[in-house]
C-alpha positions as CSV (number, residue, x, y, z in Angstrom):
1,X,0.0,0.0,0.0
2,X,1.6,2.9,-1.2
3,X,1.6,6.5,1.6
4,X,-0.9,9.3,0.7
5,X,0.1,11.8,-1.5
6,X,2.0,15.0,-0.6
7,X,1.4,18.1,-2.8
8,X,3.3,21.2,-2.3
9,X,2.1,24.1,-3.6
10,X,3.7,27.8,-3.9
11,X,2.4,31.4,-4.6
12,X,-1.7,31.9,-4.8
13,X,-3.6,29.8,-2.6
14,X,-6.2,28.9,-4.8
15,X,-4.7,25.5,-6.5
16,X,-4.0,24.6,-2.7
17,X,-7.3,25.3,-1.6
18,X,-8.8,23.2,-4.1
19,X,-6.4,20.1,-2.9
20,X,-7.6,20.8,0.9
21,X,-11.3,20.3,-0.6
22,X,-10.5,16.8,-2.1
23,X,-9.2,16.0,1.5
24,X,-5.2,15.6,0.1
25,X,-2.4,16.9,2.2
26,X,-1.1,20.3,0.6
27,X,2.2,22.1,2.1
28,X,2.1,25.1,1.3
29,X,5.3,27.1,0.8
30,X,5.5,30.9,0.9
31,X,7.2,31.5,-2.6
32,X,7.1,34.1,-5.1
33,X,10.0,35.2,-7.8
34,X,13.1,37.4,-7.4
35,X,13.1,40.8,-7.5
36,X,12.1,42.3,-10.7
37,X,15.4,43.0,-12.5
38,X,17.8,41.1,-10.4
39,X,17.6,37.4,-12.1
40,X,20.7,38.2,-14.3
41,X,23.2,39.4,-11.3
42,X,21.6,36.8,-9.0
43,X,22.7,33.7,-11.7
44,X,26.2,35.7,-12.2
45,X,26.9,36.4,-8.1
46,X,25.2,32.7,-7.4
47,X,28.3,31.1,-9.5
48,X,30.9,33.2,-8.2
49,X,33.5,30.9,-7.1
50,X,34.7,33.1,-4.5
51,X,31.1,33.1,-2.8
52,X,30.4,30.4,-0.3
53,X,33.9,30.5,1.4
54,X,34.0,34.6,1.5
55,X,30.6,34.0,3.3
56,X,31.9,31.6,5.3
57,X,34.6,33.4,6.2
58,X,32.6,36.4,6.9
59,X,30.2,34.8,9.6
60,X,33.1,33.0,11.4
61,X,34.9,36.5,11.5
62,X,31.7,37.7,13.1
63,X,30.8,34.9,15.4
64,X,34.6,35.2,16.5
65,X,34.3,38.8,18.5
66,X,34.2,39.3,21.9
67,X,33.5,42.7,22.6
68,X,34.1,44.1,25.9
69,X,33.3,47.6,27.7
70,X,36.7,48.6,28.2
71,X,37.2,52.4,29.5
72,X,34.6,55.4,28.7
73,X,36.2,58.4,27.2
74,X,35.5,62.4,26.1
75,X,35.2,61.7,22.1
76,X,37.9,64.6,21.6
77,X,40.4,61.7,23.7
78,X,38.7,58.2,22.0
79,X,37.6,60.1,18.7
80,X,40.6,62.5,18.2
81,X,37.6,65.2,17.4
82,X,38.5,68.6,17.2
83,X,36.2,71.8,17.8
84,X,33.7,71.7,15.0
85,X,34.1,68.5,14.2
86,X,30.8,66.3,14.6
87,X,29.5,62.6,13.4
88,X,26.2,61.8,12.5
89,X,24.2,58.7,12.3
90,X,23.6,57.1,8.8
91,X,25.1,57.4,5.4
92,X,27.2,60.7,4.4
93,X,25.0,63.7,4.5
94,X,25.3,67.7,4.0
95,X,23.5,70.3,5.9
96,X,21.5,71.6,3.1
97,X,20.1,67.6,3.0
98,X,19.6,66.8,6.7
99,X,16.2,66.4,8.0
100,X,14.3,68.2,11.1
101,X,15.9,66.0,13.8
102,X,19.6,65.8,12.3
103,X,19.3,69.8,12.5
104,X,18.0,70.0,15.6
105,X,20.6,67.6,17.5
106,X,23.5,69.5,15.2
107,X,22.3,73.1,16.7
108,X,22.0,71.5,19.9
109,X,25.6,70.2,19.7
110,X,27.4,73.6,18.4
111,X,25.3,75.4,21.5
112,X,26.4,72.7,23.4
113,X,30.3,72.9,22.4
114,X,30.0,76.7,22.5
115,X,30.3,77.0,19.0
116,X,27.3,79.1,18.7
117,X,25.9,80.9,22.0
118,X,22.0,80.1,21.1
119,X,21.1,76.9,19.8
120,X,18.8,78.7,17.2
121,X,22.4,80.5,15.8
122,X,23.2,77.9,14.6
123,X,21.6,77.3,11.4
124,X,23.6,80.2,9.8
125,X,26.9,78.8,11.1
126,X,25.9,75.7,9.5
127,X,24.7,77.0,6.3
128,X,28.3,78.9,5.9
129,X,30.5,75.6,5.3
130,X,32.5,76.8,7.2
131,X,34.1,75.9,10.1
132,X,33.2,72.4,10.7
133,X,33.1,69.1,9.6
134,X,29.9,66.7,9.4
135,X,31.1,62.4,9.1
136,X,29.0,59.3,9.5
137,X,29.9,57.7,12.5
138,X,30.5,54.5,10.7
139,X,33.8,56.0,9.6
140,X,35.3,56.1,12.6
141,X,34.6,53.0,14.0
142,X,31.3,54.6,15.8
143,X,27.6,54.4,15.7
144,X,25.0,56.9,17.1
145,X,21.4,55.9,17.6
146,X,18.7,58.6,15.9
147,X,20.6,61.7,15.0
148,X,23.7,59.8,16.0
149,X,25.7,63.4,16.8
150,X,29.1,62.8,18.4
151,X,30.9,66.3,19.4
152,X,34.3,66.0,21.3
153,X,33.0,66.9,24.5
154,X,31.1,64.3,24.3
155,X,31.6,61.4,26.5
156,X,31.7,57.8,24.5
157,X,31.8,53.9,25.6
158,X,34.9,52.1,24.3
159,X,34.4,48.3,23.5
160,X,37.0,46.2,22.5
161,X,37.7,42.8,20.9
162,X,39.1,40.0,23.3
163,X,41.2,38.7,20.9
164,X,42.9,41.3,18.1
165,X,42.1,44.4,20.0
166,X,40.1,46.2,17.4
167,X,38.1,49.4,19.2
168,X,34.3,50.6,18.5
169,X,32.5,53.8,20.2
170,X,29.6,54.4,21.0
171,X,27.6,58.0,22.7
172,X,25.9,57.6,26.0
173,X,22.4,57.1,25.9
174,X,20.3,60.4,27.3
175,X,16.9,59.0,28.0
176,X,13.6,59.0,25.8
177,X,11.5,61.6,25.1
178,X,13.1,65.1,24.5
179,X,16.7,64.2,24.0
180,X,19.1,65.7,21.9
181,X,19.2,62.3,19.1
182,X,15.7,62.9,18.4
183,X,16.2,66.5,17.5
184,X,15.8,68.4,20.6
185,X,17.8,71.1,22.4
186,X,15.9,73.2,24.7
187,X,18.2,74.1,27.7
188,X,17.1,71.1,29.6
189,X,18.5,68.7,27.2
190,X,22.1,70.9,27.1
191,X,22.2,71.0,30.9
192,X,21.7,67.3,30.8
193,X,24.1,66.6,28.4
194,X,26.6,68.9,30.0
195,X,26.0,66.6,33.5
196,X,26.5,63.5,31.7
197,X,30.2,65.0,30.5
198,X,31.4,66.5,33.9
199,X,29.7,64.1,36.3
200,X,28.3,60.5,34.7
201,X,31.1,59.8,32.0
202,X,33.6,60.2,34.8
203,X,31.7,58.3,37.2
204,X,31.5,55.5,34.5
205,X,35.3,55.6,33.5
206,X,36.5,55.1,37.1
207,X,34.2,52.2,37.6
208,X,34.8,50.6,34.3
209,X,38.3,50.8,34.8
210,X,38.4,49.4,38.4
211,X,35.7,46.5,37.3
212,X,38.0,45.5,34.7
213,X,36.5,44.9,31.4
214,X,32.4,43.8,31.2
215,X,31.6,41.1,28.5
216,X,28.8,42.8,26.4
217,X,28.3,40.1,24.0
218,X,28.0,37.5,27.3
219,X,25.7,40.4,28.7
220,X,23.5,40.4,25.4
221,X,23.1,36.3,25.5
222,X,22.4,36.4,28.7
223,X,19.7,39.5,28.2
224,X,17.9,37.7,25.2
225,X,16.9,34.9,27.1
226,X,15.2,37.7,29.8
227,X,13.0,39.1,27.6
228,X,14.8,42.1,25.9
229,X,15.3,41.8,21.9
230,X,18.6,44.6,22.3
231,X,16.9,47.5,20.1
232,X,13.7,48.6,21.5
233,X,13.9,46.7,24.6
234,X,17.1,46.9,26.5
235,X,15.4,46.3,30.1
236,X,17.2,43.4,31.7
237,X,20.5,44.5,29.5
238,X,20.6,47.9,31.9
239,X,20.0,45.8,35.1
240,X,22.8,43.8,34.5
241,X,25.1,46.5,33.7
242,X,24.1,48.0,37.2
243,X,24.8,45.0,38.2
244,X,28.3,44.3,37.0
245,X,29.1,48.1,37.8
246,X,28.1,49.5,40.9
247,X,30.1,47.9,43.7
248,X,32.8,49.7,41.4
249,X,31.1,53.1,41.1
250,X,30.8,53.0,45.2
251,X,34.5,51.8,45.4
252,X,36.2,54.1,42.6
253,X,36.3,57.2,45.1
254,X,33.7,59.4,43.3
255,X,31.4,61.5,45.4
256,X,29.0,59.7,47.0
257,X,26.2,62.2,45.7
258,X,27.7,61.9,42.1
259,X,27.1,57.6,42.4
260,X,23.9,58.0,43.4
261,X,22.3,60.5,40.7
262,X,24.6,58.1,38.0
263,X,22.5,55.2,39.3
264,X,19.5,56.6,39.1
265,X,19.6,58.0,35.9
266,X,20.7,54.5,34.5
267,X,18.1,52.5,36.5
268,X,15.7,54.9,35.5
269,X,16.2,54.9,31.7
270,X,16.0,51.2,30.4
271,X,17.6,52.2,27.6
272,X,20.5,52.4,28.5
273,X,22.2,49.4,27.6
274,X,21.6,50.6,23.6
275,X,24.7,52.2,23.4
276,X,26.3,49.4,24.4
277,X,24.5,46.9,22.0
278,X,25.0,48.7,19.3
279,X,28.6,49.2,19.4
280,X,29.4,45.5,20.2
281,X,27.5,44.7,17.4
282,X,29.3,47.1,14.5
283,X,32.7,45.5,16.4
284,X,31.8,41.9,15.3
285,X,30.3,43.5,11.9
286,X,33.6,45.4,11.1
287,X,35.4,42.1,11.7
288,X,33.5,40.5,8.6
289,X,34.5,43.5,6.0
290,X,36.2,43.7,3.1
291,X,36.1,40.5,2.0
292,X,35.8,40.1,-1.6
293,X,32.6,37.8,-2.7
294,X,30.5,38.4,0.4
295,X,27.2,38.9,-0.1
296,X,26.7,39.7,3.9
297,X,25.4,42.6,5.1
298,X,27.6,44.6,7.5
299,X,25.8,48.1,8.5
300,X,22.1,49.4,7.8
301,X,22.1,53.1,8.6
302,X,19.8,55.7,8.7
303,X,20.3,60.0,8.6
304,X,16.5,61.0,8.3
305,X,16.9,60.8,4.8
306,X,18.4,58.3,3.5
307,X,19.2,54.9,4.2
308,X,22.1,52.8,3.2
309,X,23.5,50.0,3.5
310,X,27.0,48.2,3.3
311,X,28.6,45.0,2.1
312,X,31.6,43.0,3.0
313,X,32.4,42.3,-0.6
314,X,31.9,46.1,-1.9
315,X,34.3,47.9,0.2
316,X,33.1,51.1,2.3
317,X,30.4,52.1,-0.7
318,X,27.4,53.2,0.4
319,X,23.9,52.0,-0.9
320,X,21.8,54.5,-0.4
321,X,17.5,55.3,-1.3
322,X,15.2,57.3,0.7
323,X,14.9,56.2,4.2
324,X,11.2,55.5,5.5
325,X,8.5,56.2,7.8
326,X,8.2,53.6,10.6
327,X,4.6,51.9,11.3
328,X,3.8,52.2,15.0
329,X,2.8,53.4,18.0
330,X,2.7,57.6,18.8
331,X,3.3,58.8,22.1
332,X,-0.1,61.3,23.0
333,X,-1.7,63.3,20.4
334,X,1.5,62.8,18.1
335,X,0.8,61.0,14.7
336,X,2.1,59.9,11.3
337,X,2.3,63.3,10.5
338,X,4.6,64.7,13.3
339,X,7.1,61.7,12.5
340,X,10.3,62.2,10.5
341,X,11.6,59.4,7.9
342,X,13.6,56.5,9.6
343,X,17.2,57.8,11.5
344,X,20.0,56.2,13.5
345,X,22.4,53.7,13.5
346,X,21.1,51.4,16.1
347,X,20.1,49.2,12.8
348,X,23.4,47.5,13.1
349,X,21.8,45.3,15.7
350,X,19.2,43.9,13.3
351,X,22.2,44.2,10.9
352,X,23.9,41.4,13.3
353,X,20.7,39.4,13.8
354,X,19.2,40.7,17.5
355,X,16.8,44.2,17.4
356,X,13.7,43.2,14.7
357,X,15.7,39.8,13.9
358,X,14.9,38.7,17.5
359,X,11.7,39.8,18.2
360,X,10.6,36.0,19.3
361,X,13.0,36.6,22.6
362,X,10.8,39.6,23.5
363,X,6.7,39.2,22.9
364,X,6.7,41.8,25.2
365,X,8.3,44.5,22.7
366,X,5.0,44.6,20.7
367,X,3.2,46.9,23.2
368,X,5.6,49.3,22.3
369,X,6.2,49.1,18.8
370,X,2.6,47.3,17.4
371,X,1.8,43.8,16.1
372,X,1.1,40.6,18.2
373,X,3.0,38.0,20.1
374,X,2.8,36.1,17.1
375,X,3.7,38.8,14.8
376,X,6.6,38.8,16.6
377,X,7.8,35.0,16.2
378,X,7.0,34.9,12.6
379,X,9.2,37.6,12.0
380,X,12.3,35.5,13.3
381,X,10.9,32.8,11.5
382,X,11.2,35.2,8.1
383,X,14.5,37.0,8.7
384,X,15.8,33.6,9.1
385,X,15.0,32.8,4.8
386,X,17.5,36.4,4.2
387,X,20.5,34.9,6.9
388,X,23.5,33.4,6.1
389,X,23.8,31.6,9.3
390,X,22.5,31.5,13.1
391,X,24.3,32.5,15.9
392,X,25.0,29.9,18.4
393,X,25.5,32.6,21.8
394,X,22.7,34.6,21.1
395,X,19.6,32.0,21.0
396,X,16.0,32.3,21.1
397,X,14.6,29.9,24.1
398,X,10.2,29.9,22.1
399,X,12.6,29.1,19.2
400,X,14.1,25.6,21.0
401,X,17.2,27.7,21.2
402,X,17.6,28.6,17.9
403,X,20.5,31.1,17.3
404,X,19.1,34.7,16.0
405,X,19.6,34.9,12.2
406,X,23.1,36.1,11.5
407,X,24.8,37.7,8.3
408,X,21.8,39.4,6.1
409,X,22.5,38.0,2.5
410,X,21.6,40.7,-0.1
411,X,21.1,37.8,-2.7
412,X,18.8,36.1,-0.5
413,X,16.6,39.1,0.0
414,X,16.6,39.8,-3.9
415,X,15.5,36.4,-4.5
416,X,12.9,35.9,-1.7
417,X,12.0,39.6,-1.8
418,X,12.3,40.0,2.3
419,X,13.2,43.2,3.6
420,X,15.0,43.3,7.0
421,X,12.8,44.9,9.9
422,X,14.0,47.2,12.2
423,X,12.2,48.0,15.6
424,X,12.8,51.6,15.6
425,X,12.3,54.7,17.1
426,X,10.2,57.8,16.0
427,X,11.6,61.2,16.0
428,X,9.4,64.3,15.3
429,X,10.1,65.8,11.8
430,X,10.1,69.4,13.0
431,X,13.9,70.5,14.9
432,X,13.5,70.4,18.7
433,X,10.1,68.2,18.6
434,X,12.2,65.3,20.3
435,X,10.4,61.5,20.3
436,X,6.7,61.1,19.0
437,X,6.9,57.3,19.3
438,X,8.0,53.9,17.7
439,X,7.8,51.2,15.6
440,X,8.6,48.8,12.7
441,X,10.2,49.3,9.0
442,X,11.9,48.4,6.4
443,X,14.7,49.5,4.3
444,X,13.7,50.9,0.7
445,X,13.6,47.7,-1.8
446,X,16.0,49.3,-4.2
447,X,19.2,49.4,-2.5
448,X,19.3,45.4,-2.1
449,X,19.4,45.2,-6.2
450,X,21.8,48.1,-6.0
451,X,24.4,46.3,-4.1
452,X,23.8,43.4,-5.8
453,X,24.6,44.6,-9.3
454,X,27.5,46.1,-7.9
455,X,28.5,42.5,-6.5
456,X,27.7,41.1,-10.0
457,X,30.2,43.9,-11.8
458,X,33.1,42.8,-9.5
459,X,32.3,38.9,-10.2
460,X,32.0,39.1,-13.7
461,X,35.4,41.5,-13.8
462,X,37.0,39.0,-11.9
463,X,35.8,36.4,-14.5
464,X,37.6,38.1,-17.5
């Protein structure tokens, strides 16, 4: 007796309704054709010889990094920024370009570094060219969530790789609401930033530095399997940072007073732990670079107006379209209309598979940024058809202990046509607005196709 018939079915549901009818066993599979335009370079970057061991190579060279918090530093020491000299989140971008919030949190910044003595001077130093420089953070070895701004009195964490010593940076995180990387900078948010400089960064450095250095990546395993997805929800992250630091703080012969208003303002904001996340994730990212044939993924940034992306196999070029407005949750009477397009850099954590990747570790993160609980696992279900691999510390306990998808292949989004989702963030579009809420998107479809072709050009020259 032969075993009932299978039939699997893909695209339109119809021919596999029709089987259910009859009483047949239909799998259905979740299929439709590449991305218009993209079959050509797909066939000529599927038989690159050079592909499946640059990919390879690429994930081990990711899965490899340790980062560690290692010392917290002014950015003019860690940076080497000079006056007038500030990094932005996102792609390279110009004044004349830069959305509501970038403005905002750059006027904020010259008031801040006394460049300007109103913050609302300094549009017309801006528009003069003059006197400063604007850089993505990604090209010095730093990230910056929303606006991303990095001035040098500035106070940055410093995280480091066990085992080759290779150094990321990241700001300190200020709090929701009206904070200077959504776009705000009323006097309250400059007196706050200029008490994290004189009293929390030093309070930090000293305790870092007598702790010895705190294993983020051990920290972010550890906080996945509590509940927090690293992005959005960074709850259990800042707990245990508290955790691994205080005795420090209260040993490291800062004012009492000072050690108790730096514990409280990082118990109190459970974001915190972002800025460590985020840099611990472009160290391990940078580590997969520059390796020719690589399809992986290794930064998804966003300025407000554009969003880009880069690849190991395509060098530092930027693939850039128009970033996006999230879909989500507003904070009072706030609505689509107050929010700006997409901005940050805090996309390098879905970029190295936690954030919007590993939304099934945190059900919880969908009261803040919208869906369902199973919204949520069968989006870590999905990004797992665009991942190269999965990543064996950072695993998803719903999942059986999956590890999160890791290494976003730009020829398997082309050919599934699966964008990444980011849990994001939403700052108002007007300067000085600050946060109007948060939510889910995607990166614009073209730039996938974009850095594919590009992939395709190098394969083919190296063909000739």
């Amino acid at each position: 007796m032969t075993a009932a018939p299978t039939v699997v079915t893909v695209g339109t549901s119809l021919l596999a309704d029709a089987i259910d009818d009859q009483a047949v066993s239909a799998r259905r599979v979740d299929w439709q054709p590449p991305v218009p335009g993209t079959a050509d370079d797909l066939a000529t970057v599927a038989a690159d010889p050079l592909r499946a061991a640059a990919n390879a190579r690429a994930v081990d060279a990711y899965l490899g990094v340790t980062a560690q918090l290692v010392d917290v530093l002014p950015a003019s020491e860690a940076l080497g920024l000079r006056p007038g000299d500030f990094l932005h989140a996102g792609p390279p971008i110009t004044w004349e370009r830069a959305s509501g919030p970038m403005r905002g949190a750059l006027m904020g910044a010259a008031a801040f570094e006394g460049i300007v003595a109103d913050a609302e001077e300094a549009p017309a130093f801006f528009e003069s060219g003059a006197g400063y420089t604007l850089d993505p953070c990604h090209h010095h070895h730093a990230v910056g969530p929303m606006a991303g701004i990095i001035s040098p009195s500035m106070w940055v964490f410093v995280l480091e790789d066990a085992s080759t010593g290779a150094r990321t940076y990241c700001s300190l995180n200020e709090g929701l609401g009206k904070v200077l990387r959504y776009g705000a900078y009323s006097e309250d948010v400059l007196a706050r930033l200029r008490w994290m400089s004189s009293v929390l960064g030093p309070v930090l450095q000293r305790a870092v530095r007598a702790a010895g250095p705190v294993d983020i990546t051990a920290l972010l395993a550890q906080m996945l399997q509590m509940g927090d997805e690293a992005h959005n929800r960074n709850r259990a992250g800042t707990l245990m940072l508290l955790r691994d630091l205080v005795p420090a703080m209260i040993r490291s012969g800062s004012r009492a007073g000072d050690v108790a208003d730096a514990v409280a303002f990082v118990g109190g904001n459970d974001h915190f732990f972002l800025n460590l996340a985020m840099p611990a994730c472009k160290l391990a990212l940078d580590a997969a670079r520059d390796i020719e044939g690589s399809t992986m993924v290794v930064a998804m940034a966003r300025n407000g107006t554009d969003f880009g992306i880069q690849v190991s196999g395509t060098g530092d070029q930027w693939f850039t379209g128009p970033a996006q407005v999230a879909d989500g949750l507003y904070l009072g009477s706030y609505g689509p209309d107050d929010a700006n397009p997409d901005i940050g850099d805090s996309a390098i954590t879905e970029t190295a598979g936690i954030g919007g990747f590993a939304m099934a570790t945190a059900p919880a993160i969908v009261r803040l940024v919208g869906g369902s609980v199973p919204d949520a696992l069968a989006t870590t279900r999905r990004m797992g058809e665009i991942a190269l691999a999965e990543n064996p510390r950072w695993t998803i306990p719903v999942l059986e202990f999956a590890g999160t998808p890791t290494g976003i292949d730009v020829a398997r989004v082309c050919r599934t046509g699966i964008l990444p989702q980011i849990n994001t963030g939403m700052a108002g579009r007007v300067a000085g607005t600050g946060q109007v809420g948060a939510g889910l998107v995607t990166p614009p479809a073209e730039i996938f196709p974009a850095a594919l072709a590009a992939l395709a050009e190098r394969a083919r020259r190296r063909a000739r």
